[in-house]
mmCIF file of the N, C-alpha and C atoms, coordinates in Angstrom:
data_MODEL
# 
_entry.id   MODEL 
# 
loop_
_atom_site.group_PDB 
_atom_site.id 
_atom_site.type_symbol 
_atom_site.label_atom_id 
_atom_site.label_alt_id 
_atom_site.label_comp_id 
_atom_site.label_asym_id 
_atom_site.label_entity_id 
_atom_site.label_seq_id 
_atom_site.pdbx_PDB_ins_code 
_atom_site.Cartn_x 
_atom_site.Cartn_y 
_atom_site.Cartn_z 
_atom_site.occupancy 
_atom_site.B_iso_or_equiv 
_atom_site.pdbx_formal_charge 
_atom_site.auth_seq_id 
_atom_site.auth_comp_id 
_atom_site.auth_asym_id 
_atom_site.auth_atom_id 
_atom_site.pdbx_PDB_model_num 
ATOM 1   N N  . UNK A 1 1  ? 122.023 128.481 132.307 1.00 0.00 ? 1  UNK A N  1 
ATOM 2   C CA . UNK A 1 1  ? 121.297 128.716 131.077 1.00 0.00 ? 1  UNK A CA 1 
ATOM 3   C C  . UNK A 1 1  ? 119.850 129.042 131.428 1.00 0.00 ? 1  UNK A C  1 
ATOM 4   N N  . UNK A 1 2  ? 119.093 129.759 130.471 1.00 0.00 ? 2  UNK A N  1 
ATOM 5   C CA . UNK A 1 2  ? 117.888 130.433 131.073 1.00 0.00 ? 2  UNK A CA 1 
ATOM 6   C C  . UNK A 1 2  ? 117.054 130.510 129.947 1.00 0.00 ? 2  UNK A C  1 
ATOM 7   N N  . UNK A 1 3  ? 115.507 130.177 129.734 1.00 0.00 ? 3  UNK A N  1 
ATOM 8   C CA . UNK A 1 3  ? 115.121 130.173 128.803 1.00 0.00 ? 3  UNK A CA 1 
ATOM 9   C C  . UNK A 1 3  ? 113.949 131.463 128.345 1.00 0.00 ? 3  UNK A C  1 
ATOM 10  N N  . UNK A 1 4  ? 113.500 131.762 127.383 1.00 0.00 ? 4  UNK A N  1 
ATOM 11  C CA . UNK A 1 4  ? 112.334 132.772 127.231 1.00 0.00 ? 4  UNK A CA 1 
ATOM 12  C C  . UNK A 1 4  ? 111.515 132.600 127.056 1.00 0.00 ? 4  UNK A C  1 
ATOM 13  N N  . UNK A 1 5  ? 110.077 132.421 127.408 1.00 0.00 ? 5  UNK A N  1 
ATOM 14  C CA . UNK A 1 5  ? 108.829 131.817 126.352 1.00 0.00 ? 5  UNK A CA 1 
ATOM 15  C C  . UNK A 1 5  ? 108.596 133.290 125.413 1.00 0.00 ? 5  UNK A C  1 
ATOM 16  N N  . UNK A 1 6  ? 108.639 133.470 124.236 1.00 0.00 ? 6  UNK A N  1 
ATOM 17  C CA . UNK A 1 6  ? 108.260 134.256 123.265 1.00 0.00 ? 6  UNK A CA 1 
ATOM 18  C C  . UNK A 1 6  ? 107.015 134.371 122.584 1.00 0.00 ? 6  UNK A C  1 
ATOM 19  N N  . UNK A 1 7  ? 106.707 133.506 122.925 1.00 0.00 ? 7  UNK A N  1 
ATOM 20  C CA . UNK A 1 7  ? 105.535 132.712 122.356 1.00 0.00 ? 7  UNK A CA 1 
ATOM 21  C C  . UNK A 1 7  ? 104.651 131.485 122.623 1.00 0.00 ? 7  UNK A C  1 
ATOM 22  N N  . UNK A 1 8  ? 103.533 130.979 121.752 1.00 0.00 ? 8  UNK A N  1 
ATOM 23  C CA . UNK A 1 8  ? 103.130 130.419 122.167 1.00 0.00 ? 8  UNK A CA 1 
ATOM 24  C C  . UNK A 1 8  ? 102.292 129.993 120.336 1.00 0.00 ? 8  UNK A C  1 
ATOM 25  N N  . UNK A 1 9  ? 102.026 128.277 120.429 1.00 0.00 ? 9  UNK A N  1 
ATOM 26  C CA . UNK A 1 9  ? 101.752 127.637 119.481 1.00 0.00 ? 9  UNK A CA 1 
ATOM 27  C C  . UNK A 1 9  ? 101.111 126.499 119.612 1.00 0.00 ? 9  UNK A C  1 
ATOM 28  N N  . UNK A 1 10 ? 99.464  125.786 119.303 1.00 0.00 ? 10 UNK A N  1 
ATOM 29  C CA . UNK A 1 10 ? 99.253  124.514 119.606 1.00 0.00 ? 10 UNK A CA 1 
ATOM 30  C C  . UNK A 1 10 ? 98.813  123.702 118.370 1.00 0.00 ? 10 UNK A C  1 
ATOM 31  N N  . UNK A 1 11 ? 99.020  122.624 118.379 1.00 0.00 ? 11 UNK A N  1 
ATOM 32  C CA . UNK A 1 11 ? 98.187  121.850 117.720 1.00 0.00 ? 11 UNK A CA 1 
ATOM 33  C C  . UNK A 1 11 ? 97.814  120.327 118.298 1.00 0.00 ? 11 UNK A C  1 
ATOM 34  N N  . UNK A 1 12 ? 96.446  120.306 118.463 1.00 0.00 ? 12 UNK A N  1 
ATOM 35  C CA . UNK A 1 12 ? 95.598  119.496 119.664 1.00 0.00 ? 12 UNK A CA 1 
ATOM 36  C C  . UNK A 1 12 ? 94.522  118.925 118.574 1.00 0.00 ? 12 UNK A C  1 
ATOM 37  N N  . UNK A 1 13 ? 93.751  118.065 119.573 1.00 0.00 ? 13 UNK A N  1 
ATOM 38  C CA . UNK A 1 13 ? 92.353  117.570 119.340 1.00 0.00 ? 13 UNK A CA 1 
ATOM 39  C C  . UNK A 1 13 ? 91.411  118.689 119.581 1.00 0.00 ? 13 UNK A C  1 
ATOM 40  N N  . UNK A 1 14 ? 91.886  119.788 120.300 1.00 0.00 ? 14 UNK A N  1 
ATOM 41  C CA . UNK A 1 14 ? 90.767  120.418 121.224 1.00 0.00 ? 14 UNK A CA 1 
ATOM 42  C C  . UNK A 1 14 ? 91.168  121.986 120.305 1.00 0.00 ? 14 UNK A C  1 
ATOM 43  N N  . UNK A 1 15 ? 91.581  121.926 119.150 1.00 0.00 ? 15 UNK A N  1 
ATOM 44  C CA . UNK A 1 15 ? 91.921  123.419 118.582 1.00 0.00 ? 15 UNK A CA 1 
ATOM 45  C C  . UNK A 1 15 ? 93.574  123.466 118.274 1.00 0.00 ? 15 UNK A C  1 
ATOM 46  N N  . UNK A 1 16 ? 93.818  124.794 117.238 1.00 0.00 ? 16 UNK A N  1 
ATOM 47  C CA . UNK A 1 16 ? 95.207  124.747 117.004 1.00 0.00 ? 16 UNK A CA 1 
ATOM 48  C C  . UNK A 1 16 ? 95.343  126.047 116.869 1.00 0.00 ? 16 UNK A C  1 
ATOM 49  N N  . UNK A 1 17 ? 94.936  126.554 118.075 1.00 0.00 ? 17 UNK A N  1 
ATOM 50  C CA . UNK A 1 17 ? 95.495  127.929 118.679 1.00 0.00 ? 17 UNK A CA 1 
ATOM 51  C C  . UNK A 1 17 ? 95.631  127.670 120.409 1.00 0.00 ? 17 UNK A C  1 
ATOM 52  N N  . UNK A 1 18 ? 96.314  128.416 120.784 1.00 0.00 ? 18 UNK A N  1 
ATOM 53  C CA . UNK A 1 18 ? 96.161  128.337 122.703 1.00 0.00 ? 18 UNK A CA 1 
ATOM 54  C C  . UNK A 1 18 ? 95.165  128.586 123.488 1.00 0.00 ? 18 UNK A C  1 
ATOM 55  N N  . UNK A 1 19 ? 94.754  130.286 122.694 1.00 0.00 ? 19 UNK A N  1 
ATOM 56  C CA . UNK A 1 19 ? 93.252  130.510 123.065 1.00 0.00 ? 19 UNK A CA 1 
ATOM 57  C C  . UNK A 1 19 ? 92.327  129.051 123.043 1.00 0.00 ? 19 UNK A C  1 
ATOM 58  N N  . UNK A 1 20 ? 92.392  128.406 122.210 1.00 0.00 ? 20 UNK A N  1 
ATOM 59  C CA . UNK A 1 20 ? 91.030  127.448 121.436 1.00 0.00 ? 20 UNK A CA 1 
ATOM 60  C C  . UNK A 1 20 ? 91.269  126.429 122.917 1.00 0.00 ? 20 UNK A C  1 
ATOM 61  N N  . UNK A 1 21 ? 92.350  125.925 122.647 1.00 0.00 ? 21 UNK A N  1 
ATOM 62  C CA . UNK A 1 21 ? 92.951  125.148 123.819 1.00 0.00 ? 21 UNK A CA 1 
ATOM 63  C C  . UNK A 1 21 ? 92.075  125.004 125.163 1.00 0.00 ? 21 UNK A C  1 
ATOM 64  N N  . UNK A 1 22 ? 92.662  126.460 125.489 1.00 0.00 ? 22 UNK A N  1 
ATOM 65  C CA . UNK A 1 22 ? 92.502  126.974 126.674 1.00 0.00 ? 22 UNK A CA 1 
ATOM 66  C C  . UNK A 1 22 ? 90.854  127.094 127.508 1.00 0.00 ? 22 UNK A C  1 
ATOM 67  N N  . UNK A 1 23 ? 89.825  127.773 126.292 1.00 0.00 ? 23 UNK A N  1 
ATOM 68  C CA . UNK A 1 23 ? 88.457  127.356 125.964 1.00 0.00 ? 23 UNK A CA 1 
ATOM 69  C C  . UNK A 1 23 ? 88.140  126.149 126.421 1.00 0.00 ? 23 UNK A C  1 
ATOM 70  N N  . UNK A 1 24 ? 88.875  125.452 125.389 1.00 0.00 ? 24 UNK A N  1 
ATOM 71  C CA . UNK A 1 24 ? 88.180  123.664 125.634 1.00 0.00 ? 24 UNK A CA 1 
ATOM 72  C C  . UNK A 1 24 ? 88.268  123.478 126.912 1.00 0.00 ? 24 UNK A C  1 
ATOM 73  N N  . UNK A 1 25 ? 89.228  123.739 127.580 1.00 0.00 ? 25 UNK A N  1 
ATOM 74  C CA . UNK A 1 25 ? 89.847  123.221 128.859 1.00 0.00 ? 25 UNK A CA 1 
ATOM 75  C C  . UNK A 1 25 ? 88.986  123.768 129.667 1.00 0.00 ? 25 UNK A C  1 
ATOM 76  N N  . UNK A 1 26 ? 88.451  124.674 129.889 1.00 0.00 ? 26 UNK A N  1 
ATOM 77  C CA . UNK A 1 26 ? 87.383  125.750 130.723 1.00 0.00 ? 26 UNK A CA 1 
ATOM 78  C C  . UNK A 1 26 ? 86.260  125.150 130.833 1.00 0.00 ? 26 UNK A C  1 
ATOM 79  N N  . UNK A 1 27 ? 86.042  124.715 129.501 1.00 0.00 ? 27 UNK A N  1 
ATOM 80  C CA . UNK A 1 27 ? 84.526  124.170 129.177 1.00 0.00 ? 27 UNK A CA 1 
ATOM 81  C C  . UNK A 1 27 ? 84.246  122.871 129.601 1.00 0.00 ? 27 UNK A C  1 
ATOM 82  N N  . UNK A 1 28 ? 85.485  122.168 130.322 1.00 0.00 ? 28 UNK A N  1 
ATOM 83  C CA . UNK A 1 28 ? 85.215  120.476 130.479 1.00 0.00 ? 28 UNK A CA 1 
ATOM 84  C C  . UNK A 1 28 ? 85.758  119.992 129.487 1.00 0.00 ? 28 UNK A C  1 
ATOM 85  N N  . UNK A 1 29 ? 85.966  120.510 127.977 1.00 0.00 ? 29 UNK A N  1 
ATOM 86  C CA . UNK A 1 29 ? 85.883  119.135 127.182 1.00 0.00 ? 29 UNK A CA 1 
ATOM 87  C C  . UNK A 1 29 ? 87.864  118.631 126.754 1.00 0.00 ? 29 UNK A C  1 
ATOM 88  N N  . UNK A 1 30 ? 87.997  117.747 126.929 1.00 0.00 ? 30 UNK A N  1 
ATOM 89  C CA . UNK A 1 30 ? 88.984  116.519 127.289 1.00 0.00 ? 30 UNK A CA 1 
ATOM 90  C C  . UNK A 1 30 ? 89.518  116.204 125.493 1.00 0.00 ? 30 UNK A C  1 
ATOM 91  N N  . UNK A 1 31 ? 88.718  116.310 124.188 1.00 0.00 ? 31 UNK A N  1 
ATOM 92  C CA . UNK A 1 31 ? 89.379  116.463 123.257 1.00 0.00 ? 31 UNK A CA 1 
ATOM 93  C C  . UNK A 1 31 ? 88.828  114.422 122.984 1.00 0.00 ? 31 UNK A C  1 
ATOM 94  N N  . UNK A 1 32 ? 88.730  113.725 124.016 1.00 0.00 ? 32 UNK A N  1 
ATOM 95  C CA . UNK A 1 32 ? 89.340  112.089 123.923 1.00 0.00 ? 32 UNK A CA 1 
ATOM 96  C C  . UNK A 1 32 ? 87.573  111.738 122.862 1.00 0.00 ? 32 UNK A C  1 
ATOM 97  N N  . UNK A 1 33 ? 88.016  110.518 121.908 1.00 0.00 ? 33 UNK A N  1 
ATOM 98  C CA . UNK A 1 33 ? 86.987  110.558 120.959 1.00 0.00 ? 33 UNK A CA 1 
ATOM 99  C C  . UNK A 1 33 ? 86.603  108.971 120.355 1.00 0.00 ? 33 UNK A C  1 
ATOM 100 N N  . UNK A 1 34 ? 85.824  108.397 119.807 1.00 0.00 ? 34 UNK A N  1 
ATOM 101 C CA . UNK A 1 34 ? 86.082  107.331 119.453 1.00 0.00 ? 34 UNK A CA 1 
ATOM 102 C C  . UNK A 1 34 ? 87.468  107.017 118.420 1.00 0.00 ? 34 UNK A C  1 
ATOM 103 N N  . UNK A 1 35 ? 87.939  106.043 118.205 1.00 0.00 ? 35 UNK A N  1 
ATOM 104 C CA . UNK A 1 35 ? 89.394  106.244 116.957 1.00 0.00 ? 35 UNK A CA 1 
ATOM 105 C C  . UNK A 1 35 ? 88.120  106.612 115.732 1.00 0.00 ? 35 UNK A C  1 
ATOM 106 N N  . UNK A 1 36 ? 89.016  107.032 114.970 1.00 0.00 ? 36 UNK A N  1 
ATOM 107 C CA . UNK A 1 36 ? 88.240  106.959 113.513 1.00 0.00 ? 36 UNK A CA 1 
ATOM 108 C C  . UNK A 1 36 ? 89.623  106.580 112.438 1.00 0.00 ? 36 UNK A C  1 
ATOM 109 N N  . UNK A 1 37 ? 90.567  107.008 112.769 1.00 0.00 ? 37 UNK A N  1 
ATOM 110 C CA . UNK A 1 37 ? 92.002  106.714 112.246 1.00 0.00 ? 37 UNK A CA 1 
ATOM 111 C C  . UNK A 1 37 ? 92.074  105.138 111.459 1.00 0.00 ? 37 UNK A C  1 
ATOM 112 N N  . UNK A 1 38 ? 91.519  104.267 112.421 1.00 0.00 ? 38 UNK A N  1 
ATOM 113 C CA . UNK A 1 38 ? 91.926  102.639 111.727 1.00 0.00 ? 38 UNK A CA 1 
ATOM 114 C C  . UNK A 1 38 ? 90.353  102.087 112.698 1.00 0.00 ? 38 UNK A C  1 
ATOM 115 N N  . UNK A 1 39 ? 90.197  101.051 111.953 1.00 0.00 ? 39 UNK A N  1 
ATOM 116 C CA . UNK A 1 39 ? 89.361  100.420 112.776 1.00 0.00 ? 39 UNK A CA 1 
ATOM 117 C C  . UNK A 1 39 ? 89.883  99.709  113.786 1.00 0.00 ? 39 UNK A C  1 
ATOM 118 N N  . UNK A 1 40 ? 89.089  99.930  115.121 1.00 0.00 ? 40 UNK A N  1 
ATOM 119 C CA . UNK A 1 40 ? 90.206  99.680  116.476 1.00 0.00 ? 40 UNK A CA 1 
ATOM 120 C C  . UNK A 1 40 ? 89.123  98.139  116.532 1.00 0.00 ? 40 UNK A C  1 
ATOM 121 N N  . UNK A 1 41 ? 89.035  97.327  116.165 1.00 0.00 ? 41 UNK A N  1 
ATOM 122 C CA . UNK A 1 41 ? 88.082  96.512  116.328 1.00 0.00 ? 41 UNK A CA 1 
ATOM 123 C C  . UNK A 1 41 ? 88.958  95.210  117.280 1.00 0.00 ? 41 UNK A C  1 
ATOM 124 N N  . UNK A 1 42 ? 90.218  95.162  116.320 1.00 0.00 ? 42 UNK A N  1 
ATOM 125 C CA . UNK A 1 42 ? 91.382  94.299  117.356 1.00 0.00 ? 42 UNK A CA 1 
ATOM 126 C C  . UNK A 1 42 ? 91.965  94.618  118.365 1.00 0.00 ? 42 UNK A C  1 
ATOM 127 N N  . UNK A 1 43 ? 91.623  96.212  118.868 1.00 0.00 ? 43 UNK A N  1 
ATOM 128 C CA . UNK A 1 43 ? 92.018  96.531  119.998 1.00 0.00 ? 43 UNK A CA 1 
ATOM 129 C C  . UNK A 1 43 ? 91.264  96.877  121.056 1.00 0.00 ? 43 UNK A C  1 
ATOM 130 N N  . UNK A 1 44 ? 92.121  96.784  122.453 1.00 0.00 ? 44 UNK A N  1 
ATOM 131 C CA . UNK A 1 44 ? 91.201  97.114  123.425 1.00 0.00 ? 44 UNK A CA 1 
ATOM 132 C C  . UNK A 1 44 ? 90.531  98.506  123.757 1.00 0.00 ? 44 UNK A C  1 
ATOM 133 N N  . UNK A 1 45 ? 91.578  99.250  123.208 1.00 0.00 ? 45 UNK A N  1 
ATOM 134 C CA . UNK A 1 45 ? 91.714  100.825 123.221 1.00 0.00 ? 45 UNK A CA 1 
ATOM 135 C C  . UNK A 1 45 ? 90.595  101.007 122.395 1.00 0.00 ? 45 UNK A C  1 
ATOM 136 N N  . UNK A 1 46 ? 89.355  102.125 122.533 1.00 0.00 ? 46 UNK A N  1 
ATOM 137 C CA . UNK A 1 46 ? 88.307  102.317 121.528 1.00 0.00 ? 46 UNK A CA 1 
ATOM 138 C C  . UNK A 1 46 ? 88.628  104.418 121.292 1.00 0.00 ? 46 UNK A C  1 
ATOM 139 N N  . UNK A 1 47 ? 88.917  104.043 122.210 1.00 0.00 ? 47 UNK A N  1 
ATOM 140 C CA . UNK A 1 47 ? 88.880  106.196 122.253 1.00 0.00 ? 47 UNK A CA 1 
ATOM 141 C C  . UNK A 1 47 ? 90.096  106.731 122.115 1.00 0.00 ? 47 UNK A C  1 
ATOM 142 N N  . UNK A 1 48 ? 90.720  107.731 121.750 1.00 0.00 ? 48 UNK A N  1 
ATOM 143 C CA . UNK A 1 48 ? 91.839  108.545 121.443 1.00 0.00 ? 48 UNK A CA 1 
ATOM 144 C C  . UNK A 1 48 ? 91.569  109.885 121.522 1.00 0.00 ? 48 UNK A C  1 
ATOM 145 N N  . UNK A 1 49 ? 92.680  110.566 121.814 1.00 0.00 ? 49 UNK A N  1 
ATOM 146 C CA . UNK A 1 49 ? 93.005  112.095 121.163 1.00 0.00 ? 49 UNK A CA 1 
ATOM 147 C C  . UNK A 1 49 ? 93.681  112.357 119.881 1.00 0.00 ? 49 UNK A C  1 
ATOM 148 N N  . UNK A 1 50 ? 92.560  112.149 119.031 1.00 0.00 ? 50 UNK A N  1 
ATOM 149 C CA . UNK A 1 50 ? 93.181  112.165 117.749 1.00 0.00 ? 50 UNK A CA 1 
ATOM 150 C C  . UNK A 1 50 ? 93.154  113.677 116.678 1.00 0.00 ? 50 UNK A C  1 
ATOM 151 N N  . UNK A 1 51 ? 94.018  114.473 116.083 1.00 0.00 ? 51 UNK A N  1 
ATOM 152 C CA . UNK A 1 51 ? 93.594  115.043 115.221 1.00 0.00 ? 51 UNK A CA 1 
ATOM 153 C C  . UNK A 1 51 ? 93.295  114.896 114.233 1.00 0.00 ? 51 UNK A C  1 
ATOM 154 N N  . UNK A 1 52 ? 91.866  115.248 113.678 1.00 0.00 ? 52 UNK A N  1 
ATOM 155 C CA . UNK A 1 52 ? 91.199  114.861 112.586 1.00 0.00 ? 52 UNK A CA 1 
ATOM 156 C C  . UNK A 1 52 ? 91.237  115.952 111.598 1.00 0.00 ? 52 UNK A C  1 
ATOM 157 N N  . UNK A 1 53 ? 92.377  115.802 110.815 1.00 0.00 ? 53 UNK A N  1 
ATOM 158 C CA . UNK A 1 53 ? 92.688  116.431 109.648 1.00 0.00 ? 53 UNK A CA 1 
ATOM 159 C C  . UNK A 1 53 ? 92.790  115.728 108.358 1.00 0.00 ? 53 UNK A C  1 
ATOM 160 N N  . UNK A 1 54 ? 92.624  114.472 108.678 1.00 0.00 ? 54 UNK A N  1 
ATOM 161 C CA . UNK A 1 54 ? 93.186  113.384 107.562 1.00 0.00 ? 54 UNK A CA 1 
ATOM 162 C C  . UNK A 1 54 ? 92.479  113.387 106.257 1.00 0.00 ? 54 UNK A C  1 
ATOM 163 N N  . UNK A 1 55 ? 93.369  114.204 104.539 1.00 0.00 ? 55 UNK A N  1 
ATOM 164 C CA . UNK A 1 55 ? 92.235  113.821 103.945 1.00 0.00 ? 55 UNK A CA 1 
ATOM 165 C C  . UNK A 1 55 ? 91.692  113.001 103.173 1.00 0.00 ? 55 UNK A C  1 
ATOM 166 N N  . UNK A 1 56 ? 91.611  111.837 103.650 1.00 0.00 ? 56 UNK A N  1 
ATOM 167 C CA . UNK A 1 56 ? 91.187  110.461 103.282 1.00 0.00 ? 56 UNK A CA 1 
ATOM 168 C C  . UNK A 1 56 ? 91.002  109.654 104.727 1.00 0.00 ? 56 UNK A C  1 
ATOM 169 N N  . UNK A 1 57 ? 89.762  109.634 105.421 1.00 0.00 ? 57 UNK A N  1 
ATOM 170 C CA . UNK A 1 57 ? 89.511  109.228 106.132 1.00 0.00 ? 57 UNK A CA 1 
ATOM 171 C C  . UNK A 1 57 ? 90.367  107.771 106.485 1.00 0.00 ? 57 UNK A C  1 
ATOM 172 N N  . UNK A 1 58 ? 91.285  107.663 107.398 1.00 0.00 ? 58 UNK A N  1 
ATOM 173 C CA . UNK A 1 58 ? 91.557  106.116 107.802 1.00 0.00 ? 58 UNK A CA 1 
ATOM 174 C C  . UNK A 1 58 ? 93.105  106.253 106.958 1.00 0.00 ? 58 UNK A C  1 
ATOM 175 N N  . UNK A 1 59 ? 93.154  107.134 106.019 1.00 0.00 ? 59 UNK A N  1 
ATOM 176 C CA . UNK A 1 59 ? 95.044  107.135 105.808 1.00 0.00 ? 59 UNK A CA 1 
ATOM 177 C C  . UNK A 1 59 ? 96.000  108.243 106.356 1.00 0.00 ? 59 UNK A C  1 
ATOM 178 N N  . UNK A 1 60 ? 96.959  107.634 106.939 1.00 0.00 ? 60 UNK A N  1 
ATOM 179 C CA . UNK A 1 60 ? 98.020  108.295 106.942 1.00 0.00 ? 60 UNK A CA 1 
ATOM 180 C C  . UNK A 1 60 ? 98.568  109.197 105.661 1.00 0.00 ? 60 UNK A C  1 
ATOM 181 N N  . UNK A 1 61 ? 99.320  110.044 105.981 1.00 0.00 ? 61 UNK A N  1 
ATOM 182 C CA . UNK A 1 61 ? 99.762  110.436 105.316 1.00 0.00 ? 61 UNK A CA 1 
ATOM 183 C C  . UNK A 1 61 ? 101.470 111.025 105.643 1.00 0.00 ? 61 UNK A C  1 
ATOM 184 N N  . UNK A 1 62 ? 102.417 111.024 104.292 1.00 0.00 ? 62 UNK A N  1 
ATOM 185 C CA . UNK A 1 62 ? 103.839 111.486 104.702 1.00 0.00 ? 62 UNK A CA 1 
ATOM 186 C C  . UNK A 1 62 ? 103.541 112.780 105.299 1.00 0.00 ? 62 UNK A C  1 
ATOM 187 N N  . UNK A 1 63 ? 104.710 112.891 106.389 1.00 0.00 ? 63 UNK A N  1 
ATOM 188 C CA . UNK A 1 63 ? 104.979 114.865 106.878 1.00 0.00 ? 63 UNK A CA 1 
ATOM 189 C C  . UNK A 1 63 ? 103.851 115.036 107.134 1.00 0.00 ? 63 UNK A C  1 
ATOM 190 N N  . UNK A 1 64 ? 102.805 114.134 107.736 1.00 0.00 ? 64 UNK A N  1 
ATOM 191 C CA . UNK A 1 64 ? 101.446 115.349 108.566 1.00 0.00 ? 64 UNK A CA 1 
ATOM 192 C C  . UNK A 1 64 ? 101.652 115.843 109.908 1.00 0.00 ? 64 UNK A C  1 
ATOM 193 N N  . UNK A 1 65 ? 102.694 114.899 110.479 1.00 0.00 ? 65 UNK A N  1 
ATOM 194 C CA . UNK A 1 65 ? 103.465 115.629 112.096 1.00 0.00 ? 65 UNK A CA 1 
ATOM 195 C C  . UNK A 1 65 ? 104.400 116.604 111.622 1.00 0.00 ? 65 UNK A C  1 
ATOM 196 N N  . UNK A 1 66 ? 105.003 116.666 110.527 1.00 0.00 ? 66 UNK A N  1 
ATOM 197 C CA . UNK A 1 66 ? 105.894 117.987 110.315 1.00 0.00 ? 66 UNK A CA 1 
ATOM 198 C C  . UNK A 1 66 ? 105.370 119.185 109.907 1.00 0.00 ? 66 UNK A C  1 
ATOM 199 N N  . UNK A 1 67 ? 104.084 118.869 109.131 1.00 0.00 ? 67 UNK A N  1 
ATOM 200 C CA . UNK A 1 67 ? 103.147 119.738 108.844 1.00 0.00 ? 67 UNK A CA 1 
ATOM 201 C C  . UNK A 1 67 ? 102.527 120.720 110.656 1.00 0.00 ? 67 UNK A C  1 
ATOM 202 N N  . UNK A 1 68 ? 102.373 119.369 111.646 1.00 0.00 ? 68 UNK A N  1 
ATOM 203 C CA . UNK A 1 68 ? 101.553 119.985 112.944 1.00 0.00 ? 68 UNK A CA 1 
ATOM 204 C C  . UNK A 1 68 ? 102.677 121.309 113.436 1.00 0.00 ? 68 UNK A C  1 
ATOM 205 N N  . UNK A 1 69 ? 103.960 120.376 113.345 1.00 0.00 ? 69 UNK A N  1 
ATOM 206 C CA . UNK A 1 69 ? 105.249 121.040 113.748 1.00 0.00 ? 69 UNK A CA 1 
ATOM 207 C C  . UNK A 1 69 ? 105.412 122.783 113.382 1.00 0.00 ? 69 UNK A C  1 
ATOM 208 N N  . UNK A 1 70 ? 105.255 122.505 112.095 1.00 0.00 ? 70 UNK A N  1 
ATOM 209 C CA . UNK A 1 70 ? 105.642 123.864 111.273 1.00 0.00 ? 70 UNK A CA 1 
ATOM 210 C C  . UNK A 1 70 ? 103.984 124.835 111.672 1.00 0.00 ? 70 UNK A C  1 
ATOM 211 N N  . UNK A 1 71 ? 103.076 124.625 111.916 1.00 0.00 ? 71 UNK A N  1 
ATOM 212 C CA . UNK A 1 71 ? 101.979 125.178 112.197 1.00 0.00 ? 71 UNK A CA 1 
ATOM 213 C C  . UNK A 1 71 ? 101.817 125.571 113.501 1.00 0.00 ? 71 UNK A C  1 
ATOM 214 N N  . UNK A 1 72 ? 102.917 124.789 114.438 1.00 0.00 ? 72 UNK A N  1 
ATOM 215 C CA . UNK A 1 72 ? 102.673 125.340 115.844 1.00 0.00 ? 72 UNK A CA 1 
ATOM 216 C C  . UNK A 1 72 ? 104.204 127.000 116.174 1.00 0.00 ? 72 UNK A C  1 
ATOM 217 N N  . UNK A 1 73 ? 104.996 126.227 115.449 1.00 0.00 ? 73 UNK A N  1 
ATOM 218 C CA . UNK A 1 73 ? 106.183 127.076 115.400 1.00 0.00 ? 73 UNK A CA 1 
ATOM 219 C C  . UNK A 1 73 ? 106.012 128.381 114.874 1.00 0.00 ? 73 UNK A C  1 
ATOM 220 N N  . UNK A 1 74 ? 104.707 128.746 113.462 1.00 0.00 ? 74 UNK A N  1 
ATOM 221 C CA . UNK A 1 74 ? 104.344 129.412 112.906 1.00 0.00 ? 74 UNK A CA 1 
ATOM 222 C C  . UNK A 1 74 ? 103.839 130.322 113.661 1.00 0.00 ? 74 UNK A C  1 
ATOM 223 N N  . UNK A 1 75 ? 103.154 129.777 114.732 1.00 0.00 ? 75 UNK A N  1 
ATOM 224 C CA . UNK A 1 75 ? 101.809 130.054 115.089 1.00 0.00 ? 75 UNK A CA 1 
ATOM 225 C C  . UNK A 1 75 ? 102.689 130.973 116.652 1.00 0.00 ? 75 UNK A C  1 
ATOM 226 N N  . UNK A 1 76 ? 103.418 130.694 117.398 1.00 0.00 ? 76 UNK A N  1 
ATOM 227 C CA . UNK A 1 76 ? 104.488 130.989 118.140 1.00 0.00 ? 76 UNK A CA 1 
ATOM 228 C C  . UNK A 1 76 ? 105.184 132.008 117.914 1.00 0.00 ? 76 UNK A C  1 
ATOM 229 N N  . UNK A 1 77 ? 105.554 131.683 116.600 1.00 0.00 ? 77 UNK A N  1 
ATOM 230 C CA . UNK A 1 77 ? 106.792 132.996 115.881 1.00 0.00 ? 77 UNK A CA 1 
ATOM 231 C C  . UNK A 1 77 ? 105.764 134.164 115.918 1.00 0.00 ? 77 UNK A C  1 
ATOM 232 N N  . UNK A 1 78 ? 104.426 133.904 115.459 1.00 0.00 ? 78 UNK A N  1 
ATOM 233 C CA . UNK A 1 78 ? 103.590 135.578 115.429 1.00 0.00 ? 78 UNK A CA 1 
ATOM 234 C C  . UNK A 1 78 ? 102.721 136.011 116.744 1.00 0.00 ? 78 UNK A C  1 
ATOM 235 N N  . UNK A 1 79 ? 103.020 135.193 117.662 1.00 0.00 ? 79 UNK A N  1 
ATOM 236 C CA . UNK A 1 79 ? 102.303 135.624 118.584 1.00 0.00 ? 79 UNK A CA 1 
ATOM 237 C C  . UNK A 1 79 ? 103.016 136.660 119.487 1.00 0.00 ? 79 UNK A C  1 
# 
């Protein structure tokens, strides 16, 4: 069995294109950030790679990984 890359699709801390990606990566920068997601105050962990799309600072929300999903696949299919 043999596979094709056709494409190409990201969704990161560091951009949600490959180009953007790819940039960051050139430039040094690592994407890693303080949390802002929850207050990490009980944890040891202070920094993450988080994407900050959330709109309500500090909530989750349903389908925002299916949302990343469908935006990288999107993003793939037209490239």
């Amino acid at each position: 069995m043999s596979w094709d890359i056709v494409g190409m699709g990201a969704v990161t801390c560091l951009g949600d294109e490959p180009a953007a990606v790819h940039r960051a990566l050139c430039d040094g920068r690592t994407g890693v950030a303080p949390l802002r997601a929850f207050d990490s105050g009980l944890f040891r962990v202070k920094h993450a790679y988080e994407i900050d799309d959330r709109a309500v600072p500090g909530r989750d929300e349903p389908g925002r990984a299916t949302r990343w999903l469908r935006a990288a696949v999107a993003a793939a299919l037209a490239d």
